[in-house]
C-alpha positions in Angstrom: -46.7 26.2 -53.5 -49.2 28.6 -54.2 -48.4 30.4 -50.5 -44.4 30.4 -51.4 -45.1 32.0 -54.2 -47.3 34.7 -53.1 -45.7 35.1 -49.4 -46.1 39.2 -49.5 -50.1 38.1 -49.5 -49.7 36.0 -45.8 -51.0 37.7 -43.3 -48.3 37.6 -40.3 -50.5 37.1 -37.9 -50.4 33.5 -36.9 -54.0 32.7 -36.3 -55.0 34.8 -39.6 -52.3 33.0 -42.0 -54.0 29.7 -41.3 -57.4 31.0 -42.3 -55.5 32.6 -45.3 -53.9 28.5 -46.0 -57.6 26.6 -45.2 -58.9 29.4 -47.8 -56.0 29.1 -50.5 -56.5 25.1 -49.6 -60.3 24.9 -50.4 -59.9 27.4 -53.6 -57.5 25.3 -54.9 -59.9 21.9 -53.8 -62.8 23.5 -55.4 -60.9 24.4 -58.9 -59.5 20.8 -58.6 -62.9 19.5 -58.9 -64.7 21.5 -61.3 -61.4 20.9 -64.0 -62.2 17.2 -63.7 -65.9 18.0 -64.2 -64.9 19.7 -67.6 -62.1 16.9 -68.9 -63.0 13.7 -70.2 -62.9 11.0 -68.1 -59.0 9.6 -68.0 -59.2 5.7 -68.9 -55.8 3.8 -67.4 -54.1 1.0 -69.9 -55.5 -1.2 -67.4 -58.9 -0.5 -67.5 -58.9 -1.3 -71.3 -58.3 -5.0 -70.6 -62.0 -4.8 -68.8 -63.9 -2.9 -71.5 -66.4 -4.7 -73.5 -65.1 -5.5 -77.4 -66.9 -5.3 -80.1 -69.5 -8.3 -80.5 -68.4 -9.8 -83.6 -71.1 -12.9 -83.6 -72.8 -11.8 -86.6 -69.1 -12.2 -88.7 -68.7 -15.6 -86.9 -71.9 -17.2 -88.2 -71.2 -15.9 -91.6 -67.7 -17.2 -91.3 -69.0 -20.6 -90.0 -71.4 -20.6 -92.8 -69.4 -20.2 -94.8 -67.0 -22.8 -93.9 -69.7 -25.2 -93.4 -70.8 -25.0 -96.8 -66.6 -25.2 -98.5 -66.4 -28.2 -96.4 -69.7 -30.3 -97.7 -68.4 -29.1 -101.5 -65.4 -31.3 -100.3 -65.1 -34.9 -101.5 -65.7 -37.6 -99.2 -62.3 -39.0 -98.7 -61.2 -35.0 -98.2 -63.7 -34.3 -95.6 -62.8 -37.4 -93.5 -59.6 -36.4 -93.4 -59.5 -33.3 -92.1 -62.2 -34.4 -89.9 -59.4 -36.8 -88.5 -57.1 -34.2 -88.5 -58.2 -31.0 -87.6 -61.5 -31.8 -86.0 -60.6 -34.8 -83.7 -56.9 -33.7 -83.5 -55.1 -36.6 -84.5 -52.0 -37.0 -85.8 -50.8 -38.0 -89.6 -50.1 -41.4 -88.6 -53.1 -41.6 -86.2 -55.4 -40.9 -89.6 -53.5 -42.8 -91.7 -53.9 -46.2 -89.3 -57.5 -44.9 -88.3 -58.7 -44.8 -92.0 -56.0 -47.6 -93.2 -54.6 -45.8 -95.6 -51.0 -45.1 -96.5 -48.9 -41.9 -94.6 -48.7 -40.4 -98.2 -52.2 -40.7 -99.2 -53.1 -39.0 -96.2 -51.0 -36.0 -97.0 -52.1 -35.5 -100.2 -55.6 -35.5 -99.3 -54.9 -33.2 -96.6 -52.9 -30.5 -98.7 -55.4 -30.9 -101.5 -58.5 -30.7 -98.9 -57.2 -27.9 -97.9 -56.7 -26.2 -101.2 -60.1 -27.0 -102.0 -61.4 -25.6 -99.1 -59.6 -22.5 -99.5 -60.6 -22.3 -102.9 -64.4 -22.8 -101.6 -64.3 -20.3 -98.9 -62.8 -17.8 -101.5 -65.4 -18.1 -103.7 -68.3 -17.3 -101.1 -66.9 -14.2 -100.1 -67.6 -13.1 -104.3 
């Protein structure tokens, strides 16, 4: 491009244009390089997947703390069931036959467990 647009600068002699191109070539190599010596590094959307995140252990102990603590302010018959439930994975009526206990008993202790818990974790973060 840069020989197109300064053909009155070509030397018409054959074996002295090429030297003119290789020179206009290696100018324009050189300039190249030193421009990505001055700009920040370019980072592609796809390298971001393989950057490190931030190391967020110290929130997760406080969070488990936390948690540990709502969940041993829980009653007994609360804790066991969302032990059951959300700790061992099983289902409503799994609990309910593991712990022999009626379907609706279960889900009252599991929505007020719950609350409770909430209500626990929200009064450790004051």
């Amino acid at each position: 491009m840069r020989a197109w647009r300064h053909l009155d600068s070509v030397p018409r002699d054959d074996e002295e244009a090429r030297r003119w191109l290789y020179t206009v070539a290696r100018r324009i190599t050189v300039d190249a390089v030193r421009r990505r010596k001055n700009r920040p590094v370019e980072v592609f959307l796809s390298d971001l997947e393989k950057t490190p995140h931030y190391d967020d252990t110290a929130d997760e102990v406080i969070a488990s703390t936390a948690l540990n603590h709502a969940f041993t302010m829980l009653t007994d018959p609360h804790r066991e069931v969302l032990r059951e439930l959300h700790l061992r994975g099983r289902s409503m009526e799994e609990t309910a036959r593991r712990l022999d206990v009626p379907m609706g008993t279960i889900r009252s202790r599991a929505y007020y467990a719950i609350r409770a818990l909430r209500a626990g974790l929200n009064s450790h973060d004051h």
